[in-house]
N, C-alpha and C positions, 0 to 999 in steps of 0.2 A: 629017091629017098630025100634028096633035096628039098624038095617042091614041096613033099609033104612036111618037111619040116616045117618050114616056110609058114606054109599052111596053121599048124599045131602051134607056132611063135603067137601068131593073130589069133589064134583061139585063147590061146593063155592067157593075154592082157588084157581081153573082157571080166566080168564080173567071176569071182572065185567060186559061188555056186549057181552057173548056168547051167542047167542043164538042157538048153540047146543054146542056140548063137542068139538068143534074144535076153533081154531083160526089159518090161513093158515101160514104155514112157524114159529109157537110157541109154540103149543098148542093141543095137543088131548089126550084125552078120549073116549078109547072105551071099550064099556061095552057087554059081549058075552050071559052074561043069561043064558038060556038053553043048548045054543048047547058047545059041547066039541071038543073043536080044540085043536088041539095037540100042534100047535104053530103057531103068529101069523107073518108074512115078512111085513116090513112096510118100505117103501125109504121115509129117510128122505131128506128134502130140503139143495140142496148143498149151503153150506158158512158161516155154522155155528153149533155148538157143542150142543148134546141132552144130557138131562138124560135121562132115560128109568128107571120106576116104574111096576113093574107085582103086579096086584092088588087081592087079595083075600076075595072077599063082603061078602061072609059067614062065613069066619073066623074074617074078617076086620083086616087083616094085608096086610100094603104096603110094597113093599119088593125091594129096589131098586137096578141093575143091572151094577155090578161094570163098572166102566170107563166111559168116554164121547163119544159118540154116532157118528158118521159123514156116510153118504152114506145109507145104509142099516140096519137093525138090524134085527137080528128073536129073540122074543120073544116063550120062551116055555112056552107053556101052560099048559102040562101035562092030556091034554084028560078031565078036572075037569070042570062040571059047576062053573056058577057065579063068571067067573075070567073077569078082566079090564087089559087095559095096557094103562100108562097114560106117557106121551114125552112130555117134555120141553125142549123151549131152553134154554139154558145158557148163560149167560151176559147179 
């Protein structure tokens, strides 16, 4: 019950009416589960600056990925179930 709290905390403090883990051009949350990807390439939307969070549900540590984000980003996954990666924009 933990973990899913955990889990439900990082859903929370996205956008008030998501109705999934995205908001287009501010906002996503993606949660992998099972599978282990080693890393994940996401293009962000041009004309505005990301953070980029690599999430860890079973340890529940967010571990956020130095510098402001623009164009592209690969997140490393490191081949680990139960990992997120969560982008926001900034300003």
């Amino acid at each position: 019950m933990e973990r899913i709290a955990f889990l439900r905390g990082l859903l929370e403090e996205g956008p008030d009416d998501l109705a999934a883990a995205r908001r287009e051009g501010s906002y996503l949350l993606e949660y992998f589960g099972d599978h282990q990807h080693a890393y994940r390439e996401v293009t962000l939307p041009p004309g505005a600056d990301y953070r980029v969070d690599l999430i860890d549900t079973w340890n529940m540590a967010v571990t956020e990925l130095d510098g402001v984000w623009q164009g592209s980003v690969r997140v490393e996954l490191k081949g680990r179930p139960d990992m997120a990666v969560r982008i926001r924009r900034t300003g």
